[in-house]
C-alpha positions in Angstrom: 219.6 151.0 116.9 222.5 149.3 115.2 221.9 146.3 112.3 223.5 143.3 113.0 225.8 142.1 110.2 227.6 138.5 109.6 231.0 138.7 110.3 233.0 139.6 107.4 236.1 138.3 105.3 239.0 138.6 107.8 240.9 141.0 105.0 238.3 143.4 105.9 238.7 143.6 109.2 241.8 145.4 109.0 240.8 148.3 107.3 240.4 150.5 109.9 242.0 151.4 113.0 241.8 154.1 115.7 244.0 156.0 117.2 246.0 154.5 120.4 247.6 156.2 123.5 251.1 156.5 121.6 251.7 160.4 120.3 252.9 158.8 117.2 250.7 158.3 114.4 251.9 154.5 113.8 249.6 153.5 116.4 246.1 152.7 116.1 242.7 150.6 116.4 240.7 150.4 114.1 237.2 148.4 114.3 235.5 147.4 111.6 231.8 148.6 113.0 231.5 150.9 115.5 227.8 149.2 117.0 226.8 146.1 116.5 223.6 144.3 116.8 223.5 140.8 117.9 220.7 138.4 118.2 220.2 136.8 121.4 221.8 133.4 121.0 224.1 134.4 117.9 227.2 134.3 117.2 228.8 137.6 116.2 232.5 139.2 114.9 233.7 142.6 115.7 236.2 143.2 113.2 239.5 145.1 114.3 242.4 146.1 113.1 245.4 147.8 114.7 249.2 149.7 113.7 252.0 150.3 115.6 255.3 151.7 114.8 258.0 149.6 113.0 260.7 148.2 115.3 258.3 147.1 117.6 257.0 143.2 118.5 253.4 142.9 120.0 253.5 141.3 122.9 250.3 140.7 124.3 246.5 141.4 122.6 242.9 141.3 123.9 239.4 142.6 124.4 238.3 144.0 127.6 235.0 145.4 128.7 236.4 148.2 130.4 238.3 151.4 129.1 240.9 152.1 131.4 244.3 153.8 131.8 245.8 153.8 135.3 245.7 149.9 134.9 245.5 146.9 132.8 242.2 146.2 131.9 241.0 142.6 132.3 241.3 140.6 129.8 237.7 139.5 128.7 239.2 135.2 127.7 239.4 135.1 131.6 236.1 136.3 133.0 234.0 133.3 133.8 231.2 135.0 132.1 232.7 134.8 128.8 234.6 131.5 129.2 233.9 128.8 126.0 232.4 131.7 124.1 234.5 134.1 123.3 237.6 133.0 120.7 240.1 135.7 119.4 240.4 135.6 115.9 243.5 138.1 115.2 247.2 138.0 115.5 249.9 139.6 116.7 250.7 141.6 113.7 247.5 143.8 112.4 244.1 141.8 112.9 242.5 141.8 116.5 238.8 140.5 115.4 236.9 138.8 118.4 234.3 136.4 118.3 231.4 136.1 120.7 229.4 132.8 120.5 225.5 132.4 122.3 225.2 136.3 122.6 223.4 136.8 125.9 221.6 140.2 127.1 224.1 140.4 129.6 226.6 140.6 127.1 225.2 144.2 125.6 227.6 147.0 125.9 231.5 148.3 125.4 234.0 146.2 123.7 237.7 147.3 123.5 240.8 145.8 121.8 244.1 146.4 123.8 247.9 145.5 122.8 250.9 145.4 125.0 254.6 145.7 122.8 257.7 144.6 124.0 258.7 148.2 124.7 256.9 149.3 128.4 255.8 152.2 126.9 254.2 150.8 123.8 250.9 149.7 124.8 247.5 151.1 123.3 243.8 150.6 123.3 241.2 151.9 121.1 239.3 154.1 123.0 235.7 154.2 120.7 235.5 150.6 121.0 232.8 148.8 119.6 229.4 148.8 120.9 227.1 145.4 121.0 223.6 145.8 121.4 221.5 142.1 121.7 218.5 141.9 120.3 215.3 139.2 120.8 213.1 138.7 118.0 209.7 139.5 118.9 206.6 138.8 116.4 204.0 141.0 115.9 200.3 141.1 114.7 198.1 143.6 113.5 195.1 143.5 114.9 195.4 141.5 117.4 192.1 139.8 117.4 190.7 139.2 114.1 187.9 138.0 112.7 187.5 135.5 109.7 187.6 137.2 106.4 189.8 139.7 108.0 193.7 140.4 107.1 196.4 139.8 109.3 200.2 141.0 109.0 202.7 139.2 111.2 206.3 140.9 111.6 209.4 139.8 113.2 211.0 142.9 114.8 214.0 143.2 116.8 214.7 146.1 119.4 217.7 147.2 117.1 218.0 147.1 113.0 220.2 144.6 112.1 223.2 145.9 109.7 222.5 143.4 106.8 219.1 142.5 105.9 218.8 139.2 107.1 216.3 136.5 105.7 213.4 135.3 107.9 212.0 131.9 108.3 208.6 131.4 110.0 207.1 128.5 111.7 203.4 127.8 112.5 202.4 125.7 114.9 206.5 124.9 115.4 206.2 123.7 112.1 208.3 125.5 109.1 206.3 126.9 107.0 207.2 126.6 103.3 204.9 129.1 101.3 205.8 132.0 103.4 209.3 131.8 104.9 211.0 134.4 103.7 208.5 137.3 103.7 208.6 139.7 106.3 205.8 141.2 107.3 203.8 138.2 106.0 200.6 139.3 104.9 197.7 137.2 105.1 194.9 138.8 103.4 191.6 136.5 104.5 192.3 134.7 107.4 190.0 131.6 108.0 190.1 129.1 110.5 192.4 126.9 109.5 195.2 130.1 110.0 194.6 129.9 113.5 197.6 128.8 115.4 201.0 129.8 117.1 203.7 131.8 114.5 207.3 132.9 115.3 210.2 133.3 113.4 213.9 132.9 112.8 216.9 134.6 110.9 217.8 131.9 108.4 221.0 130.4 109.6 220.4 131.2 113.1 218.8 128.5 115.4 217.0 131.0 117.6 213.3 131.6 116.9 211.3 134.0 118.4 209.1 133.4 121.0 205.6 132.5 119.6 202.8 134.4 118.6 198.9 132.8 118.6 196.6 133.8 115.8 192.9 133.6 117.6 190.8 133.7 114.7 187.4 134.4 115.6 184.2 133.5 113.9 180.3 132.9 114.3 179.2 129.4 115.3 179.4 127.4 112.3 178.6 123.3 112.2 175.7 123.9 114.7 173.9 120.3 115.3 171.5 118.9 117.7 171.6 115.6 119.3 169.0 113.3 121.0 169.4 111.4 124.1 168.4 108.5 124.4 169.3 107.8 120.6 166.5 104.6 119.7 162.9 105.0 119.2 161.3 107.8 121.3 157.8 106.2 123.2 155.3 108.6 124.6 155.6 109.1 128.0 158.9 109.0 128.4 161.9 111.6 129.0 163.9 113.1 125.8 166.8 115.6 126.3 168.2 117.6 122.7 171.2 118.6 122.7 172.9 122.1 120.5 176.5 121.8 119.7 178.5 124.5 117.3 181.9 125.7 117.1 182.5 129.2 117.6 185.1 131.8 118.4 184.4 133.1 121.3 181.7 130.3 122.1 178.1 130.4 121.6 176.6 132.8 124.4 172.8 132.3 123.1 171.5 129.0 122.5 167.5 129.1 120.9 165.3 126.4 119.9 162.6 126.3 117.5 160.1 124.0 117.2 159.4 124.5 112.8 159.2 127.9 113.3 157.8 128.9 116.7 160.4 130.0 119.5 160.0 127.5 122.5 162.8 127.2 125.0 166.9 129.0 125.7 169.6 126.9 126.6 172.2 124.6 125.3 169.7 121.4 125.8 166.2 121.2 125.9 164.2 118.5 127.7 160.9 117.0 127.3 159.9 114.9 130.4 157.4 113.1 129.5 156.7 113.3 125.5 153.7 113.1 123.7 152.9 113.1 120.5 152.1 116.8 120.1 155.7 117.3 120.9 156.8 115.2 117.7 158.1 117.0 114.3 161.7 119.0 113.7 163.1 120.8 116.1 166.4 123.6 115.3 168.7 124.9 117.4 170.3 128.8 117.0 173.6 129.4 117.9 174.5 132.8 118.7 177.7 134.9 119.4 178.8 138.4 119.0 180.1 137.9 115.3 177.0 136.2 113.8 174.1 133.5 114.1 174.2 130.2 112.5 171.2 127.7 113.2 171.0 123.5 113.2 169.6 121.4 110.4 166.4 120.5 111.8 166.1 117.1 113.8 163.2 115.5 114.0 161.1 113.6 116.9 159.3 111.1 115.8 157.1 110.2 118.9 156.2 106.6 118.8 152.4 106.0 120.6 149.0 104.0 120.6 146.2 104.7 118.6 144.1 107.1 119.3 141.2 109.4 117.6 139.8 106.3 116.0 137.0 107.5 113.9 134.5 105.8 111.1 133.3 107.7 108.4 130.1 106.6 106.1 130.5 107.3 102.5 128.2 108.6 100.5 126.6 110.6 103.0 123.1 111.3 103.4 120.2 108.8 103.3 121.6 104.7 103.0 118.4 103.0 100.4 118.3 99.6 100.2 120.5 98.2 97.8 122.9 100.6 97.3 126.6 100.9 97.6 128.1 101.8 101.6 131.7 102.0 102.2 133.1 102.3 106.2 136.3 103.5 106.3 138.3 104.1 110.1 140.9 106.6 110.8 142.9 106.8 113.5 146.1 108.8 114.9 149.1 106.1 115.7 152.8 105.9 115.2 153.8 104.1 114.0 150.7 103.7 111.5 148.2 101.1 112.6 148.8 97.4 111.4 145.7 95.5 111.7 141.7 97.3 111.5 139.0 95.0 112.2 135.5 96.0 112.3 133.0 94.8 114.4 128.9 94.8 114.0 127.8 94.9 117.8 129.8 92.3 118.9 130.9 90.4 115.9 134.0 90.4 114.1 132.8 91.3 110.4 135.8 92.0 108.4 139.1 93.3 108.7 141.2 96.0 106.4 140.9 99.9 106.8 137.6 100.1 104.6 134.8 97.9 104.8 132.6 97.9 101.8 128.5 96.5 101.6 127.5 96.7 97.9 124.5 95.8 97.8 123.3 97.1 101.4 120.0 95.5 102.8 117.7 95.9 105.9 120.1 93.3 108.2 122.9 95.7 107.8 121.3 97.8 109.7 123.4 98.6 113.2 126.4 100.2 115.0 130.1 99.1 113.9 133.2 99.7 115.0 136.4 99.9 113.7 139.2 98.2 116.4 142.6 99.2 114.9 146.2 98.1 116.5 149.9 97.9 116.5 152.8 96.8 118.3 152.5 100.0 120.9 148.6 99.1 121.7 144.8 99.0 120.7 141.4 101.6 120.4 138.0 100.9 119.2 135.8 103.8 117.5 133.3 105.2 118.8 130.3 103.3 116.9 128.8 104.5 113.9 125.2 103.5 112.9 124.0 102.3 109.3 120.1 103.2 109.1 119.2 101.5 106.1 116.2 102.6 104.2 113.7 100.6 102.6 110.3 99.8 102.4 107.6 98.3 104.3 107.4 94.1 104.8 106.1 91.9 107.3 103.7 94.2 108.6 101.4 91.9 111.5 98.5 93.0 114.3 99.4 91.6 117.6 96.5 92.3 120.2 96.8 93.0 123.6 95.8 91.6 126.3 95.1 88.3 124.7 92.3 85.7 125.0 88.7 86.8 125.2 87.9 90.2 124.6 84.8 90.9 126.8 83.1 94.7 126.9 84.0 97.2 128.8 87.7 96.0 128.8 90.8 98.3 127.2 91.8 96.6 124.9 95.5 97.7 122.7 96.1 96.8 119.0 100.2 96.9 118.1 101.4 97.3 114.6 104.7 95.7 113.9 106.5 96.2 110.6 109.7 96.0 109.3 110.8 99.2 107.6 112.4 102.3 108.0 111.2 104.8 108.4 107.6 103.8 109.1 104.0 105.6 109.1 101.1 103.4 110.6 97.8 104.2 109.9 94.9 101.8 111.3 91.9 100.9 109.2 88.5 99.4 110.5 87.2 97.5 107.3 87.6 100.9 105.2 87.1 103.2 108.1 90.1 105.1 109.2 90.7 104.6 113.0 94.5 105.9 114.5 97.8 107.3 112.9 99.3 105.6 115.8 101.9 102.7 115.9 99.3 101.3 118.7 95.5 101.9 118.5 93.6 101.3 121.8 90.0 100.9 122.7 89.6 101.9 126.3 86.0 100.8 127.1 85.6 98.4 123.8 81.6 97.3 123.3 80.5 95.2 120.6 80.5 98.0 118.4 83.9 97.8 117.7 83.7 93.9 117.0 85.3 93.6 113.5 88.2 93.1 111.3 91.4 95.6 112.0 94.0 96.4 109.6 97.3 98.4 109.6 98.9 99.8 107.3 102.3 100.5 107.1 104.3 103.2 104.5 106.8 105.3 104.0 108.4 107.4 100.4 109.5 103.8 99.7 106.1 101.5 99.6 103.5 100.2 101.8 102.2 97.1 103.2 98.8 96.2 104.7 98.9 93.5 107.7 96.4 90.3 107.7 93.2 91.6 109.4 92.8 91.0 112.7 89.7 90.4 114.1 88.3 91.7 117.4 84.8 89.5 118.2 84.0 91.5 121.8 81.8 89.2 124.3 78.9 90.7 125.9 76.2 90.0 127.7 72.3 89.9 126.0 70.9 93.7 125.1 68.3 94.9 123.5 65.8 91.5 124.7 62.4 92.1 123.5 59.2 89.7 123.0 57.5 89.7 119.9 53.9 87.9 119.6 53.6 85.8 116.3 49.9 85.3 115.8 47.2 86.2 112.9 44.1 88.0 113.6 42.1 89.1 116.3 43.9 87.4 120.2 40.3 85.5 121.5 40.0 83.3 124.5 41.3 79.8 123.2 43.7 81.7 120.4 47.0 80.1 120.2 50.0 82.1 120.6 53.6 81.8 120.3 55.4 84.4 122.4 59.2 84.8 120.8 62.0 86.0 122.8 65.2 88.1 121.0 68.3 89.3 122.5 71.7 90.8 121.1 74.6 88.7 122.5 78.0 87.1 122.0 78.6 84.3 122.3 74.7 83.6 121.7 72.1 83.4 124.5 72.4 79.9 126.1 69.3 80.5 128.1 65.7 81.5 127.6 63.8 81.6 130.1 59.8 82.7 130.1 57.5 84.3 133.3 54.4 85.8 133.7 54.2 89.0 135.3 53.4 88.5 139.6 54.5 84.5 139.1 57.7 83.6 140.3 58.1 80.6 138.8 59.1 80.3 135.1 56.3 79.5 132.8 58.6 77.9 129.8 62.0 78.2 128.6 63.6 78.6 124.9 63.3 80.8 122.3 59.9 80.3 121.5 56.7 79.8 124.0 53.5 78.9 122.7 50.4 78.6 124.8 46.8 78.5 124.7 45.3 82.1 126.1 42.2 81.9 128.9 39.7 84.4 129.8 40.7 84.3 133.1 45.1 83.6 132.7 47.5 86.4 133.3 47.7 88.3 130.0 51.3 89.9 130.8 54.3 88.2 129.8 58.1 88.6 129.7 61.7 86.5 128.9 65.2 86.2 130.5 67.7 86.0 128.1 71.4 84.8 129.7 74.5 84.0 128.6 78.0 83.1 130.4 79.0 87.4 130.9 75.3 88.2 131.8 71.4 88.3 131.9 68.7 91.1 130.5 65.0 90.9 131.2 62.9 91.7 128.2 60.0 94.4 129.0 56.7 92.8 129.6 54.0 92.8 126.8 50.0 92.3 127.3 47.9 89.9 125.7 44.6 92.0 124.8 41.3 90.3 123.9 38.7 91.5 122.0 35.6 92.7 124.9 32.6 93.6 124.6 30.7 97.5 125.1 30.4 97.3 129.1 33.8 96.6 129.5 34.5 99.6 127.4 32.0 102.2 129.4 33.2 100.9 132.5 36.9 101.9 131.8 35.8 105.5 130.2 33.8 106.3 133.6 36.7 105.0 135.8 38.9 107.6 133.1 36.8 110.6 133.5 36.6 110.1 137.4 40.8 109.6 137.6 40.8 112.8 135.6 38.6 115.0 137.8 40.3 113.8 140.9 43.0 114.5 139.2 42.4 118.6 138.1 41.2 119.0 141.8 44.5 117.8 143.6 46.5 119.9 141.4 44.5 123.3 142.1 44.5 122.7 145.2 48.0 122.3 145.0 48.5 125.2 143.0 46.4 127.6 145.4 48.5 126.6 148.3 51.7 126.6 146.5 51.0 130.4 145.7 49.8 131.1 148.8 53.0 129.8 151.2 55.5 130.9 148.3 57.1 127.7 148.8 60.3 127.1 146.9 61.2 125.5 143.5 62.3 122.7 144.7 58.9 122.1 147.5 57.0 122.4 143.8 58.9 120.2 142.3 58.4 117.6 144.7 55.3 118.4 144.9 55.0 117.3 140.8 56.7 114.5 141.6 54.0 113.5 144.2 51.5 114.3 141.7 52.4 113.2 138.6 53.9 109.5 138.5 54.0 107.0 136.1 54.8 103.2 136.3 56.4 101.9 132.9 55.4 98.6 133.2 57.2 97.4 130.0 60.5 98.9 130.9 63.4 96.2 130.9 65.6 95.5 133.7 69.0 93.3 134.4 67.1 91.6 136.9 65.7 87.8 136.0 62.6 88.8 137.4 60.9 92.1 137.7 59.5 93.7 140.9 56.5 92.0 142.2 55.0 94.6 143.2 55.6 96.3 139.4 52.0 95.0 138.6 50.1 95.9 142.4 50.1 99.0 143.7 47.3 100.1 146.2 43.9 101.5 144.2 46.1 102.5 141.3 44.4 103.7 138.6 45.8 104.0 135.0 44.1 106.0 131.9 46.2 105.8 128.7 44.5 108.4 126.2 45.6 108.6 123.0 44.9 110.6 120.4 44.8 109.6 116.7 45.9 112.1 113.8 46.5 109.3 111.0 43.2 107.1 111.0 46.2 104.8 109.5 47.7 104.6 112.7 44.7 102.4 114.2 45.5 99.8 112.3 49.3 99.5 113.4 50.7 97.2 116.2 48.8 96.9 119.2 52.0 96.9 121.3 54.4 100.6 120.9 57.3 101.4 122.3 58.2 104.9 123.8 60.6 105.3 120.3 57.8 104.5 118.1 55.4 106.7 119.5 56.9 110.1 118.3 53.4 111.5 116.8 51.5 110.4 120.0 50.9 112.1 123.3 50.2 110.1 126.0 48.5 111.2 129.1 48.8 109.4 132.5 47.1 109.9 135.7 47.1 107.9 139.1 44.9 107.8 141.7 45.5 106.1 144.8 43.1 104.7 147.2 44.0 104.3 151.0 43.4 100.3 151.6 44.8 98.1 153.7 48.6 97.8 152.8 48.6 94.2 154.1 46.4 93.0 151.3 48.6 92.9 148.0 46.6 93.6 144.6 47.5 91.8 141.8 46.4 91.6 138.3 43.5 89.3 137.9 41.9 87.4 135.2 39.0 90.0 135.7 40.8 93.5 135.0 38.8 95.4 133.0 40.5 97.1 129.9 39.2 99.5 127.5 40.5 101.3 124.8 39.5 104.4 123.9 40.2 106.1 120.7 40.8 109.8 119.7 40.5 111.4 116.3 42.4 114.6 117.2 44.7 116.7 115.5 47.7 119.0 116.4 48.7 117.5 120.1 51.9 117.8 121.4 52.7 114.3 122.5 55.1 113.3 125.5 56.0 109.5 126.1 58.0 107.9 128.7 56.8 104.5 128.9 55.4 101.4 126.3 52.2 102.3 125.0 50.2 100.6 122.0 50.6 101.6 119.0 47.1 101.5 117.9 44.9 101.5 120.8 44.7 103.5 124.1 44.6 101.1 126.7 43.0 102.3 129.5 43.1 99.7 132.8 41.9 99.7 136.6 41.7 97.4 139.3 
C-alpha cells in the first residue's frame, strides 16, 4: 500500500525523471512518486518532470493510461471519463505534473507522461509511470458490541497508507466533534450511554468522511418504573392494570413483580380484575436482561372500600360493678378511614365519636350496643356487644300465681322478681326455709301452708328481702267435733249445751244440729242447749258448712246415771254375746282346718266374724246413715279394762287417739228378725257400764269409746 501525500511545491516536481525511448541520455521522465494513494473524492498531483536533448522544442505533452509504442497513446484530457477533472499542471519545457480532481475507484491504476518534439523521432514516455491507488476511509471498532463501563477504540483506516500522515477529524452523530478530532485511534476508555451514537471520520482539509460507524452501547435496564391505569382513586371491585417500563440495551427479556417481597405474577403488566383490599400495599417491578437486573421503586395501591370488620371492644375487661368506669371503643377496616361512628343502645342513637365512655356505670346501662361507623364509600354496624352491669339486689317483690282465692288442693306458684345481677333466691316461710328457686310452687297447697312468704334475694354484692306475701288457703270445715259443756252428773231434766267446732276458712257459715235416726234438724248454730228426757234420743251430732264444703261431726251419747238392774241386765246380755261368740269362732276354726281352705276364705271368714260399727266416726255427708244406729238384733259389749284407777274419773266420751292404754273388745251378735221391721234406738236401751281393774292388756281401738266407762249397750 502506497501513502497518499498533498501535492508538493511545483520546484519539486522536477527533480526526477526517467529514462525515455531516445538512446541518448538527454531524455527522460522523471515522477516525483512512483505510487500514489488517493482518497476517494480527493484531489491528488503526480509530480513529473522530464529532459530532452538541447536543440529540440516540445511539441506536444500529456498523460495517458496506457503504455504503448506502435501508437500514440490517448491522451487522458480527451477521455470522457476524465473530462472537468483532470488539469495539466506542467509546461513545455521540464514540468509535466498532472492533476486529478474527485478521485474515483475507477480511476486506480497506471499513469504515464508522454512528449512529442518537433523532430518525428523525438518522442518519449516514461515507462514506470506512476501508480494511483484510491482509497475509502473505513472506521473501525474494537469490540464491536460493548457494554457500559467497557473501552472502545475507533480507527479510521484506509486500504493503502497514505504518504504523509494526514490529520483526522471525527464526527458523532454527523456532528464534529471537538474534544477528539484529531486522535486516531480515539480511545474511549468507559463508554456510557450517552457515547452511543454514529462516528465516522475525515482527513482534515478533505470534505469526504467515511461512511459511519454506530456505537451500540449496551447496558442492564436502568430507570425501571411502574405505572397504574386508570391513574385516580382505585375502588374495590373494580379493574387495575400496572404497567413496568425500563430502558435497556438489548430490552428487558424478564419482567417480575413483587408484591413487598413475595413473587406474584411475569410479564410487562400485571392486572387485577376486580380489586380488593387485600390486594392494596406496594407493588415492584424487576427488569431483567442478559447484562444485569435493575428493579422499580415500589408503587403503591391504595384500595379505596367500605367498612368492614366493625368490632366493639369493652375496656377494662372482666366483671362491669356498678358505678365504675366503662369505655366502648369500635374498630373497623375502611379506606379511606371511617368519618362518622355512632353507637346505638338497641335501637337508640346514644352518642357519636369512636369511644363512648359511661363513668359512672349503673344498672340501666345494662344492654347490647353497637357501633354504626361510615364514610363516603358506604356504612357497617358491629356486631352487638353486651354491658352486664353488676350490682346488688333492689326491688325485690312476690307476685303469686294464679291469682284470686287460693282454695286447697290447688297448685299454686310463688315468683320472685328482683332487680340485680347476678341473683340467688332463696324462699322463707316466716323463718322456715322453703326453695332455692326463683319460683317456689305448692302443688296440692292445704291450709298448712297458709302463711306469710318471703324471698330473699343476694348475690357477693348485698341482699334484699321482698314484702311478705301472704297465702290464706280456703277450705272446707275439718276436724268438726261436739263437745258437751255441763257440770256434774247428766240426770233426766239436766240442762245441756251441746257445742259444735270445726276448722275452716273463711269460718263456718252454718251449724246445723240432728239427732241420730231423725232426719230433721234439731237446732242450728254453734251452740244447742236442751233439756235431756228419760225417754229422748241420747245421741247427738252437728253439720258444720261453709261456701267450699260441709263435714259431719261424729256422734256423741248422752249417758244418765241408772240404777243396779239396768247394770246386771247389760253384764248377762255381755257374757251371752261372748259365749256365742267363742262358739262360732271354733266352730269356724274346726272347719277351717278341716277343708284347708285358703288365706283369703279365712280372712273373709274374720271379716264375717269379727265386725265393728264406729258409730262416732265422722263423715262428709250432712247426715249419717240411718241405718248407722239399727241393725238387726245387734248386740254391742264395750269392755274395758282399767290400769290407772285415775282413769275412771276422766271424760266419759274417748276417742280412738286418746285411748292408747285401753283395749277395747267388741263382739256382735246378730239375730235373724224380720228385715222389714227397722230397729231404732229407743228411749228404753238399756246401757251399762262395766268396769275392769286389770293390768298388762294389750289394747286395740278402732272406734270412739269412753274414756272412763265401758259402755256396754243392746237392743
Amino acid at each position: 500500500m502506497m501513502s497518499l501525500r498533498l501535492t508538493p511545491p511545483l520546484s519539486l516536481l522536477f527533480l526526477l525523471m526517467v529514462s525515455g525511448v531516445v538512446v541518448s541520455q538527454d531524455w527522460g521522465v522523471y515522477y516525483t512518486q512512483s505510487s500514489i494513494c488517493a482518497l476517494k473524492g480527493s484531489t491528488v498531483i503526480m509530480g513529473c518532470r522530464y529532459t530532452y536533448p538541447a536543440g529540440y522544442s516540445v511539441n506536444k505533452a500529456f498523460w495517458s493510461r496506457e503504455l504503448v509504442t506502435d501508437k500514440e497513446p490517448p491522451d487522458l484530457t480527451s477521455d470522457p471519463k476524465y473530462r472537468g477533472r483532470v488539469q495539466y499542471l506542467g509546461d513545455k519545457r521540464r514540468d509535466c505534473s498532472l492533476r486529478l480532481s474527485d478521485v474515483r475507484e475507477q480511476d486506480q491504476g497506471k499513469y504515464y507522461f508522454r512528449f512529442i518534439t518537433t523532430f518525428a523521432e523525438g518522442k518519449y514516455q516514461g515507462q514506470d509511470g506512476v501508480n494511483l491507488s484510491v482509497t475509502e476511509l473505513q472506521v473501525e471498532m474494537i469490540p464491536d458490541s460493548v457494554v457500559e463501563g467497557a473501552e472502545v477504540t475507533l480507527t479510521c483506516k484506509t486500504t493503502c497508507s497514505l504518504t504523509v500522515t494526514p490529520t483526522f477529524t471525527w464526527y458523532k452523530n454527523g456532528i464534529r466533534s471537538s474534544s477528539a478530532s484529531s486522535f486516531n485511534p480515539l480511545r474511549l476508555p468507559s463508554v456510557s450511554q450517552r457515547d452511543a451514537g454514529s462516528y465516522s471520520c475525515s482527513v482534515q482539509g478533505q470534505s469526504y468522511r467515511s461512511p459511519a460507524v454506530t456505537l451500540d452501547v449496551q447496558y442492564p435496564p436502568k430507570r425501571v418504573s411502574v405505572s397504574i391505569r386508570p391513574s385516580g382513586e382505585i375502588v374495590e371491585g373494580s379493574s387495575v392494570t400496572l404497567s413496568c417500563s425500563s430502558d435497556a440495551k438489548p430490552p428487558v427479556q424478564t419482567y417480575t413483580w413483587y408484591k413487598g417481597t413475595s413473587s406474584i405474577r411475569t410479564g410487562q403488566t400485571y392486572t387485577i380484575s376486580s380489586i380488593s383490599s387485600e390486594d392494596s400495599g406496594e407493588y415492584t417491578c424487576q427488569a431483567e436482561n442478559k447484562h444485569g437486573v435493575q428493579s422499580s421503586t415500589a408503587a403503591s395501591l391504595n384500595v379505596l372500600y367500605p367498612p368492614k370488620r366493625v368490632s366493639v371492644s369493652i375496656g377494662p375487661s372482666g366483671e362491669i360493678v356498678e358505678g365504675s368506669s366503662v369505655t366502648l371503643s369500635c374498630s373497623s377496616d375502611a379506606n379511606p378511614p371511617v368519618q362518622t361512628y355512632t353507637w346505638y343502645k338497641g335501637t337508640s342513637s346514644v352518642r357519636t365519636g369512636q369511644t363512648y365512655t359511661i363513668s359512672s356505670i349503673s344498672s340501666e346501662d345494662s344492654g347490647e350496643y353497637k357501633c354504626k361507623v361510615r364514610h363516603r364509600y358506604g356504612e357497617k354496624y358491629s356486631d352487638g356487644a353486651t354491658l352486664n352491669v353488676l350490682y346488688p339486689p333492689k326491688s325485690v317483690s312476690v307476685s303469686i300465681s294464679p291469682s284470686g282465692e287460693i282454695v286447697e288442693g290447688r297448685s299454686v306458684t310463688l315468683t320472685c322478681s328482683s332487680d340485680a345481677n347476678p341473683v340467688e333466691y332463696n324462699w322463707f316461710k316466716g323463718t322456715l326455709f322453703k326453695s332455692k328457686e326463683k319460683t317456689y310452687t305448692i302443688n296440692k297447697i292445704s291450709s298448712e301452708d297458709s302463711g306469710d312468704y318471703k324471698c330473699k334475694s343476694s348475690n357477693q354484692y348485698g341482699e334484699k328481702y321482698s314484702d311478705g306475701a301472704t297465702l290464706n288457703v280456703l277450705y272446707p270445715p275439718k276436724n268438726v267435733s261436739v263437745s258437751i259443756s255441763h257440770s256434774g252428773e247428766i240426770v233426766e231434766g239436766s240442762s245441756v249445751t251441746l257445742t259444735c267446732s270445726s276448722d275452716a276458712n273463711p269460718p263456718v257459715q252454718t251449724y246445723t244440729w240432728y239427732k241420730v235416726n231423725e232426719s230433721s234438724p234439731v237446732g242450728s248454730g254453734h251452740n244447742y242447749s236442751f233439756t235431756l228426757r228419760f225417754n229422748s234420743s241420747r245421741w247427738f251430732y252437728c253439720v258444720a258448712q261453709n261456701k267450699y264444703g260441709n263435714q259431719t261431726a261424729a256422734a256423741v251419747p248422752l249417758t244418765l246415771k241408772g240404777g243396779t238392774s239396768v247394770v246386771l241386765y247389760v253384764v248377762l246380755g255381755v257374757m251371752v254375746g261372748c259365749g256365742c261368740l267363742f262358739a262360732i269362732i271354733g266352730v269356724l276354726h274346726m272347719r277351717r282346718k278341716k277343708r284347708g281352705g285358703s288365706a283369703e276364705d279365712a280372712k273373709s271368714s274374720q271379716e264375717n266374724i269379727y265386725s265393728s260399727e264406729n258409730l262416732s266416726a265422722a263423715t262428709n255427708n250432712p247426715r249419717p246413715d240411718p241405718d248407722l244406729f239399727s241393725q238387726d238384733d245387734v248386740q254391742y259389749a264395750s269392755i274395758q279394762h282399767q290400769s290407772d284407777p285415775r282413769r275412771a274419773e276422766s271424760s266419759p266420751l274417748q276417742t280412738a287417739d286418746s285411748g292408747a292404754a285401753e283395749e277395747v273388745q267388741y263382739a256382735t251378735v246378730q239375730h235373724q228378725h224380720d228385715r222389714g221391721v227397722e230397729k231404732t234406738l229407743k228411749d228404753d236401751d238399756q246401757y251399762a257400764n262395766v268396769r275392769f281393774n286389770r293390768t298388762g292388756a294389750a289394747y286395740r281401738s278402732a272406734a270412739p269409746a269412753f274414756e272412763d266407762l265401758s259402755v256396754i249397750y243392746s237392743s
